[in-house]
N, C-alpha and C positions, 0 to 999 in steps of 0.2 A: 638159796643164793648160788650162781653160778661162781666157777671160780675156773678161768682159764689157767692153763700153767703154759709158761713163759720156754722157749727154743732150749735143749738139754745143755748148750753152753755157756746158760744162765743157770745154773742149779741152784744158786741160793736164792733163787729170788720167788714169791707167786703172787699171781694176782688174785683181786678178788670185784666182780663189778657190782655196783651199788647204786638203785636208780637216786637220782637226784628231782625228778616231778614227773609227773605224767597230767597229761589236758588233749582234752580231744578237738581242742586248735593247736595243738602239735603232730596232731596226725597226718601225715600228706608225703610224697612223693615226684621225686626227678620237682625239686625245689630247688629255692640256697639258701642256704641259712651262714648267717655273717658274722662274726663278733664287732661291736661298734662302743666304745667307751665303755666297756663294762655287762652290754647287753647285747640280747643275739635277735638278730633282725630276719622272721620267715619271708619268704619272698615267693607267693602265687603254690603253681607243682598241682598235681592231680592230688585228689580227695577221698576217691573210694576207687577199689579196684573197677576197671575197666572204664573206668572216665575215659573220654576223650576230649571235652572241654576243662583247659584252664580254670585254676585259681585265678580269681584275681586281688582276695586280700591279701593282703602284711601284717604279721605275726608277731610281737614283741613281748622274748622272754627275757625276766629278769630275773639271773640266779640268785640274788639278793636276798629273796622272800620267796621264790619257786615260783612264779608268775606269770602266767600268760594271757597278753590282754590282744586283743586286733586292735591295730589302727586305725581310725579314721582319717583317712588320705583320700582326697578327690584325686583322679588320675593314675591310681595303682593299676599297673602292668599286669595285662591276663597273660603270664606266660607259664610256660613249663620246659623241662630239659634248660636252662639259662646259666647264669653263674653272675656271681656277684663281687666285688671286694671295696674293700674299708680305703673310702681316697682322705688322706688329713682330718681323719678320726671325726667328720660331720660328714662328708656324702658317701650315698651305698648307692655306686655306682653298679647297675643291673644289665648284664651286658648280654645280647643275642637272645634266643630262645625259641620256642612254639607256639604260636598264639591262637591254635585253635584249627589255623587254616594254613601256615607257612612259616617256615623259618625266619627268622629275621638277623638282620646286623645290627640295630641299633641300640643305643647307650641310653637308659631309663636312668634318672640318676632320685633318689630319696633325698632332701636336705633335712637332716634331724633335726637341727638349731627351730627350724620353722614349723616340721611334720607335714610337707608338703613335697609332692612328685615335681618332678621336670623333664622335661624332652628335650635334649640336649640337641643339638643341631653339628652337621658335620663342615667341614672343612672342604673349600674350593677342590683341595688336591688328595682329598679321600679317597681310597683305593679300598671299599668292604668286601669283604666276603659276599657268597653268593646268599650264603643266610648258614646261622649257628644254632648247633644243637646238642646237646651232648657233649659241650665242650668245657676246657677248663680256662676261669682267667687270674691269672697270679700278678698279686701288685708286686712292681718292681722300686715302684717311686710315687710321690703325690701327683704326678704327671706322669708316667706310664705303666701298660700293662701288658703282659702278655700275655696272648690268646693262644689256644691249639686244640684242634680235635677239627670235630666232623663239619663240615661245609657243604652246603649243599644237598641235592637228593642221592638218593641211594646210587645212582651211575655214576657221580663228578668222585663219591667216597670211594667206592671201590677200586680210582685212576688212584688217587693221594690224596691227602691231605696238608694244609698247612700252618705253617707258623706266623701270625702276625704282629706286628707291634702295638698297642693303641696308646697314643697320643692324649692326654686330658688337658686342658684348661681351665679351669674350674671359675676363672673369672670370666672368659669371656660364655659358660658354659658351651665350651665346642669338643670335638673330638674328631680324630682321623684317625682312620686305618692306614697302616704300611704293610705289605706282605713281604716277611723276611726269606722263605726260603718252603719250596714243597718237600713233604717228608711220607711217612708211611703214614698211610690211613688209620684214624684210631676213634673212637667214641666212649663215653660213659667211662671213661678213665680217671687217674686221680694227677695231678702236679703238686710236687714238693719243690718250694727252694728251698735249699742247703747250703753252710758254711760248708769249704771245702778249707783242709785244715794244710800243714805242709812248710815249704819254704816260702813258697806263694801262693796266700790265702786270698780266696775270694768268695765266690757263690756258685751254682752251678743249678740249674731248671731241670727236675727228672720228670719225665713223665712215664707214669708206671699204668701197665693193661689198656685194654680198648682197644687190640690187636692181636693175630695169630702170634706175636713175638714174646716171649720169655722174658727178655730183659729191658729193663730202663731205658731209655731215649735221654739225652742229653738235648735240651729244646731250648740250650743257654749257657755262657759261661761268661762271666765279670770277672775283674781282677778287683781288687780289696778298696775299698771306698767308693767303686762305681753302683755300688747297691744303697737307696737310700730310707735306711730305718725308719721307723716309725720310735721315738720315744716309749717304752715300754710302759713305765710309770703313767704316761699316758691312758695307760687301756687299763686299769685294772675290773679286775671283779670279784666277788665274793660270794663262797662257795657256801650253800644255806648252813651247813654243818657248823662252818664257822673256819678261819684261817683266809690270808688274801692271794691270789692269784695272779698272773700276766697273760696276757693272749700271744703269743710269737707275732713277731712284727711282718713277717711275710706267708703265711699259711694260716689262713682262715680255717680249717678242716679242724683245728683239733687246738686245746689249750692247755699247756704243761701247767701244773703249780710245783713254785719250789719248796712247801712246804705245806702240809696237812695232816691232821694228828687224828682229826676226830674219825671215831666208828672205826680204828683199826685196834688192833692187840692189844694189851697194855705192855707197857715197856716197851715200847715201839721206840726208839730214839729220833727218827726223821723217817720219811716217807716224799714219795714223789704221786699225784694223779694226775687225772684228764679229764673233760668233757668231750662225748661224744653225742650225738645228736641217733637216735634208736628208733626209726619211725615214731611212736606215739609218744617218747620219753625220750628226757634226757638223762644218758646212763654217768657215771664218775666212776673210772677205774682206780684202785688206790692200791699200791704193792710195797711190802715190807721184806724184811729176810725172814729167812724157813727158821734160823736161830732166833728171832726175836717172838713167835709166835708164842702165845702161852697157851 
């Protein structure tokens, strides 16, 4: 078992990682993978090294029972390099990508309720990208998201890059692009939204690597209620070992649990994990104190 240890200004603490399934329809690459009600949704991504054509199926694991089954979906999206996020915990909204032969802007949206794709159509006053790859999209709201990363071919990347806004409807299923502002060029990077803690609390959009630059990019800042939650209690899921879970209501990349006992130390008094998605596995990090170990 691997066991990472934790920055020296955490001394009491170590991890320790722990697969949670392996299936070789979890094997794939420059995919997305989503958490949606409890279960995490594969979306297309290359399949064996040096592929050049797209996935075009969908992936559904459930940590429940350790599970992974495909979809049968007419209409699933052959893309790869894309990104995805959880719109009002029924649509995986699928946004930009490589489909084999170009980039794209458009919005593929999943309806779980039905297990059925949609092509969602844009808006009179759409301003998209020149086409998305490599990029990240963070729910902000059940009606908007924000985009950022690569645009375009290799010469429009290396001028800048930009920050968009996207617009959803989900009743009339439309969608618009807004271009908020051109920034440094970046690709294959990650976005985190963050509470920003203080006298005045709000949010604030980091977006970290995909660039010659060392630090963070600020790609967003709300003041305290302009960010609009998802219900936590909403998303749970359950970890096979056993204990229950929450997925964070704005980052899909990763899911804290506030509590998980099993397969660590004995006497262990509380513990915190994660799900992380490992190419062909999904790993669960689980860390205790260096005093509780026996």
């Amino acid at each position: 078992m691997a066991v990472a240890m934790p920055p020296s200004r955490v001394e009491v603490s170590g991890w320790s990682w722990r697969p949670v399934a392996r299936d070789a329809l979890l094997a794939r690459a420059f995919h997305s993978c989503t958490e949606l009600r409890g279960r995490f949704y594969l979306v297309g991504g290359l399949l064996t090294g040096g592929a050049r054509k797209p996935s075009s199926d969908t992936v559904v694991f459930d940590p429940t029972g350790g599970q992974a089954v495909r979809l049968e979906a007419r209409d699933s999206p052959l893309l790869s390099h894309h990104d995805a996020a959880n719109v009002g915990g029924r649509w995986l909204c699928v946004v930009g990508g490589w489909d084999g032969s170009r980039r794209l802007a458009t919005v593929k949206v999943l309806d779980t309720e039905h297990g059925v794709w949609e092509a969602w159509t844009a808006t009179p006053d759409n301003c998209p990208p020149a086409g998305l790859s490599s990029h990240t999209c963070t729910r902000l709201s059940d009606r908007e998201l924000r985009v950022a990363g690569r645009e375009g071919g290799t010469r429009t990347q290396r001028r800048y890059g930009s920050i968009y806004t996207l617009t959803l409807d989900p009743s009339a299923r439309t969608y618009c692009y807004k271009e908020d502002y051109h920034t440094v060029s970046r690709s294959g990077h990650c976005a985190a939204l963050l509470q920003t803690p203080g006298p005045h609390p709000g949010h604030q959009l980091l977006l970290f690597g995909g660039c010659n630059s060392a630090e963070p990019e600020i790609a967003g800042q709300w003041s305290q209620g302009k960010i609009k939650a998802q219900n936590p209690t909403d998303s749970p899921f359950f970890l096979p070992q056993g204990g229950t879970s929450y997925c964070p209501s704005f980052d899909g990349t990763a899911c804290k649990a506030c509590e998980q006992r099993a397969g660590v130390p004995a006497r262990t008094p509380g513990t915190a994990s994660s799900l992380m998605f490992c190419g062909g596995a999904f790993c669960c990090a689980v860390w205790w104190r260096k005093s509780d170990q026996s």
